[in-house]
The first five atom37 places (N, CA, C, CB, O) and aatype in JSON, in Angstrom:
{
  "aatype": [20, 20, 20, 20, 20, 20, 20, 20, 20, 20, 20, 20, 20, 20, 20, 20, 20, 20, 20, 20, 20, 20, 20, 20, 20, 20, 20, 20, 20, 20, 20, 20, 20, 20, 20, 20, 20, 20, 20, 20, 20, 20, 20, 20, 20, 20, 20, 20, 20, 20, 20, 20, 20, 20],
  "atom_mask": [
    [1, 1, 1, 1, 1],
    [1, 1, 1, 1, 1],
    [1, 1, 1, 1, 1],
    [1, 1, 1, 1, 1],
    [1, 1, 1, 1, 1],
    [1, 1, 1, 1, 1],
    [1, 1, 1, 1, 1],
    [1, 1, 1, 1, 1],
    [1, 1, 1, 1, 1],
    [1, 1, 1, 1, 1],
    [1, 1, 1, 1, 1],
    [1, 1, 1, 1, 1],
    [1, 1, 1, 1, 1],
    [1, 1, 1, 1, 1],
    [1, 1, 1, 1, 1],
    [1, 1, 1, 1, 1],
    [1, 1, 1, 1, 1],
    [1, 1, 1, 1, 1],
    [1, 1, 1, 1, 1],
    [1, 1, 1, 1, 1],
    [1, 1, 1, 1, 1],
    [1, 1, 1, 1, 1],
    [1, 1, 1, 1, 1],
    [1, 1, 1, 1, 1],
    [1, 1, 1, 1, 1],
    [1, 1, 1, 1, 1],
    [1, 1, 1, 1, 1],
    [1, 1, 1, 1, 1],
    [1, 1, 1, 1, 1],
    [1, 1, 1, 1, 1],
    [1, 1, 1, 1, 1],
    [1, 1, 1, 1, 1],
    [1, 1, 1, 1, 1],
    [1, 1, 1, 1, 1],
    [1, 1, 1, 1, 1],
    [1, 1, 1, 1, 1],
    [1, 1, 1, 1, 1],
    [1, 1, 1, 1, 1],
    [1, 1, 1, 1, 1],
    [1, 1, 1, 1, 1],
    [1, 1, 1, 1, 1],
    [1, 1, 1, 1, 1],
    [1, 1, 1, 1, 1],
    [1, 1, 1, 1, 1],
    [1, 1, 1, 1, 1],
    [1, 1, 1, 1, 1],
    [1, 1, 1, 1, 1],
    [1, 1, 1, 1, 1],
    [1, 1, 1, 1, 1],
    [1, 1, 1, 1, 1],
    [1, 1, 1, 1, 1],
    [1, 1, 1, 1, 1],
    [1, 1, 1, 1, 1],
    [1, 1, 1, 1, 1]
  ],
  "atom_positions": [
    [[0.85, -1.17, 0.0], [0.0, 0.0, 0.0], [0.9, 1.25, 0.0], [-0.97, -0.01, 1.23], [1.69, 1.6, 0.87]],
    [[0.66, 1.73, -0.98], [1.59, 3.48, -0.88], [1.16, 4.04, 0.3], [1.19, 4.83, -2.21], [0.49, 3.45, 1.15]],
    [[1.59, 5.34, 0.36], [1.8, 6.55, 1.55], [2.33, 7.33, 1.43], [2.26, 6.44, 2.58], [3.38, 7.19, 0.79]],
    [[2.07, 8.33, 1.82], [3.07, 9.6, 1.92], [3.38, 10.08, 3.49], [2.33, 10.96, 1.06], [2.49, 10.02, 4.34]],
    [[4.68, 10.55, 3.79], [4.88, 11.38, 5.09], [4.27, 12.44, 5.65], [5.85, 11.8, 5.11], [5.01, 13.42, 5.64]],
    [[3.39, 12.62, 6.05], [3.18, 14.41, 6.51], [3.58, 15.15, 7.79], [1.71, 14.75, 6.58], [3.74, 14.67, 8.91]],
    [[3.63, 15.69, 7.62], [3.86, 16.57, 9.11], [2.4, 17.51, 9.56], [5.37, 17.9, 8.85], [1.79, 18.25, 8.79]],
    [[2.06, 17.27, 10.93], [0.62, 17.57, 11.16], [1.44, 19.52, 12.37], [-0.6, 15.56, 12.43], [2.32, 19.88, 13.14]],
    [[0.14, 20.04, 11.53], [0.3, 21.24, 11.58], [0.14, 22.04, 13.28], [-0.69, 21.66, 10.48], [0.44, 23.08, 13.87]],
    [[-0.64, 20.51, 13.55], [-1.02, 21.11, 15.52], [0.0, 20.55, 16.13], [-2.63, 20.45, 16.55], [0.77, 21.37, 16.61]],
    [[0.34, 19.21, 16.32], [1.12, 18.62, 17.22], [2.56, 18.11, 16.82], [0.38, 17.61, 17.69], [3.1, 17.17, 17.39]],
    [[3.38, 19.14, 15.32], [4.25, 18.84, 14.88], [4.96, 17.29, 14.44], [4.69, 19.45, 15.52], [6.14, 17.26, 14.11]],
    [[4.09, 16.0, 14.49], [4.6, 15.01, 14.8], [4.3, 14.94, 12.78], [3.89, 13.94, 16.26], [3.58, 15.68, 12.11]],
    [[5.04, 13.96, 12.41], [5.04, 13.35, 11.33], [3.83, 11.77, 11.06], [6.59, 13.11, 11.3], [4.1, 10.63, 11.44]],
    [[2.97, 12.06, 10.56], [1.94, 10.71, 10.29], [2.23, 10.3, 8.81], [0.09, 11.1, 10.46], [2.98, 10.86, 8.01]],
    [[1.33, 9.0, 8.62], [1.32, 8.41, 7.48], [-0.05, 8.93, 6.7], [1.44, 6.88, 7.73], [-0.98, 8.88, 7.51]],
    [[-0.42, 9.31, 5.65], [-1.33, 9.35, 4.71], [-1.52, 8.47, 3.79], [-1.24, 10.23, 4.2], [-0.76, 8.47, 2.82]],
    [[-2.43, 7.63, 3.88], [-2.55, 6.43, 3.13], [-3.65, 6.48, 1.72], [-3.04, 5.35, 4.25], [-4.71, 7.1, 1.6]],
    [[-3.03, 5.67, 0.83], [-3.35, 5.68, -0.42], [-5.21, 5.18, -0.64], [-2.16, 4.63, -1.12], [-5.55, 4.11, -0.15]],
    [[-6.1, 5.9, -1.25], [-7.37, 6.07, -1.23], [-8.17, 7.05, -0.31], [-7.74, 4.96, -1.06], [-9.35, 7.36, -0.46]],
    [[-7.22, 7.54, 0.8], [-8.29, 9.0, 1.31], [-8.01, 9.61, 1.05], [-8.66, 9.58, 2.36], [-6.92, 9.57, 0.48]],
    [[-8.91, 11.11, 1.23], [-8.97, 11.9, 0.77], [-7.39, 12.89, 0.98], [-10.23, 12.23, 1.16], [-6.81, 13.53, 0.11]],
    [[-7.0, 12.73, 2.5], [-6.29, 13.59, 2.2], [-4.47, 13.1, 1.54], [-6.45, 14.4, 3.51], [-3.31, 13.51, 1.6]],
    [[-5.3, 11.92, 0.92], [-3.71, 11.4, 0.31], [-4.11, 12.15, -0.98], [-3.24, 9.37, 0.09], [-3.23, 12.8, -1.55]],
    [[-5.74, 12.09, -1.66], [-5.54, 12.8, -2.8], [-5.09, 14.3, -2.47], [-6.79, 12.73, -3.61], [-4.44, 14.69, -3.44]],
    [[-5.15, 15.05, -1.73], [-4.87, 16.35, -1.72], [-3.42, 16.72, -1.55], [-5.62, 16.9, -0.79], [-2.91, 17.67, -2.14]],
    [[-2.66, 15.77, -0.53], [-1.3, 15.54, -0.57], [-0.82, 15.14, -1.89], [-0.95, 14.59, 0.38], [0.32, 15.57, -2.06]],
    [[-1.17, 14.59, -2.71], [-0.82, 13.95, -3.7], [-0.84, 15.43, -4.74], [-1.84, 12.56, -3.99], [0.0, 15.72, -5.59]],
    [[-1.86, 16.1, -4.43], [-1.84, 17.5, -5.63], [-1.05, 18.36, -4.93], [-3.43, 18.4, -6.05], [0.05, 18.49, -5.48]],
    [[-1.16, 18.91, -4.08], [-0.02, 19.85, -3.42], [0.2, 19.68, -2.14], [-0.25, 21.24, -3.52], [-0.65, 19.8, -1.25]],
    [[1.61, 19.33, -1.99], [2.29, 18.76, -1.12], [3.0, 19.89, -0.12], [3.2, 17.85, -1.86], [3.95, 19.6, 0.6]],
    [[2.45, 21.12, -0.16], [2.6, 22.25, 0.57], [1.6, 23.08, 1.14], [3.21, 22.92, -0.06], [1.76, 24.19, 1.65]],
    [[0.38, 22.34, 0.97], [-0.99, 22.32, 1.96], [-0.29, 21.87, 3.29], [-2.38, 21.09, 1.42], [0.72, 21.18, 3.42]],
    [[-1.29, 22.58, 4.5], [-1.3, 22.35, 5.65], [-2.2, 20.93, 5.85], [-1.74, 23.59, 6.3], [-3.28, 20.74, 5.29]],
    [[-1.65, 20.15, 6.59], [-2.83, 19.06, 7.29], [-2.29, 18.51, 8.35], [-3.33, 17.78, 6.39], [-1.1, 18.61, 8.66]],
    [[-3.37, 17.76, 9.1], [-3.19, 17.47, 10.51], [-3.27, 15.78, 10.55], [-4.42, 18.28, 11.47], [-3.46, 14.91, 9.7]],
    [[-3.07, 15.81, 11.62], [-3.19, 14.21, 11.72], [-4.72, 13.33, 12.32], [-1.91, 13.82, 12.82], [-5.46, 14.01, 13.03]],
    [[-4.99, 12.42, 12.14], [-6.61, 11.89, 12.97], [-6.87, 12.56, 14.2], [-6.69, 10.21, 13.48], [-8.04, 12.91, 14.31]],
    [[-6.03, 12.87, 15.27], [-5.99, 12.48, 16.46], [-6.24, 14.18, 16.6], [-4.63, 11.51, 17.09], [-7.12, 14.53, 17.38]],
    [[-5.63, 15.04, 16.0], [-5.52, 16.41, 16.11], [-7.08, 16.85, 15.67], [-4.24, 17.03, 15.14], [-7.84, 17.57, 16.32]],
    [[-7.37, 16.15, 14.26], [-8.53, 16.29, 13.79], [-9.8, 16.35, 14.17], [-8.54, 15.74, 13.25], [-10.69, 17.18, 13.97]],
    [[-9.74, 15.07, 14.88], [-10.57, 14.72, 16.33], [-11.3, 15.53, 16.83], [-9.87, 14.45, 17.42], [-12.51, 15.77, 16.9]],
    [[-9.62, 16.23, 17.45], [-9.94, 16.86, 18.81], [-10.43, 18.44, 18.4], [-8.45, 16.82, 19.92], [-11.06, 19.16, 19.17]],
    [[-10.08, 18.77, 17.25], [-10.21, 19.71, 16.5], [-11.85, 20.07, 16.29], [-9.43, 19.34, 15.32], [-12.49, 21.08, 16.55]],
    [[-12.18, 18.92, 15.75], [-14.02, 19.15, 15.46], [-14.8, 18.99, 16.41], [-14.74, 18.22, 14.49], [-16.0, 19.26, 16.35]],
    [[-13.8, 18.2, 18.12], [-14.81, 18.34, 18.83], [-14.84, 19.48, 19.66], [-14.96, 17.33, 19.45], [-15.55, 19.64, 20.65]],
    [[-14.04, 20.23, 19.19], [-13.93, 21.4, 20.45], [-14.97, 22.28, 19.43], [-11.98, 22.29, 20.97], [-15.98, 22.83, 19.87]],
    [[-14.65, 22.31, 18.32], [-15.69, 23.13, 16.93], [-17.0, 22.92, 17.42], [-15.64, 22.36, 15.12], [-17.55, 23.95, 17.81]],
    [[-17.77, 21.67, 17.54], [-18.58, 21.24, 18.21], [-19.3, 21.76, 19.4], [-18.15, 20.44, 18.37], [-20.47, 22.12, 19.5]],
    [[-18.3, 21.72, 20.31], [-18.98, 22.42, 21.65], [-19.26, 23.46, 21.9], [-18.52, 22.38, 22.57], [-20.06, 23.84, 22.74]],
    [[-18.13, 24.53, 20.63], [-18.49, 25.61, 21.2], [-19.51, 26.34, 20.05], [-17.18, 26.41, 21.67], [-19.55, 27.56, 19.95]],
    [[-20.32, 25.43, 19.17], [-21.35, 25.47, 18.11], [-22.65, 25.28, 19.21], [-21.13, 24.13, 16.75], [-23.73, 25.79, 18.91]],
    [[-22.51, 24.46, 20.6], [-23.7, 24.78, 21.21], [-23.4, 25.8, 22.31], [-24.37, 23.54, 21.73], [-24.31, 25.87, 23.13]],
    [[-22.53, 26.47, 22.49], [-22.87, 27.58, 23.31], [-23.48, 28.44, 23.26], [-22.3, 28.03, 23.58], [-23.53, 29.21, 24.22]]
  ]
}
């Protein structure tokens, strides 16, 4: 299975992007987009989330 390296933009760590999601296609077109990793992502939409019901 291909992959590419990324580096996630919140928690500086380096993840794998794997071949058929989405953000391997977007890595795959420009490889100088910002992206994050699952875990950042996560935590990212759930804080988006909570503060959508305040």
């Amino acid at each position: 299975m291909n992959y590419y390296e990324a580096l996630c933009y919140n928690c500086k760590k380096i993840f794998r992007v794997y071949e058929g999601s989405l953000t391997y296609k977007q890595f795959k077109e420009r490889s100088n987009r910002i992206f994050c990793c699952e875990d950042c992502s996560h935590k990212i939409r759930m804080e988006a989330i909570k503060n959508f019901f305040r």
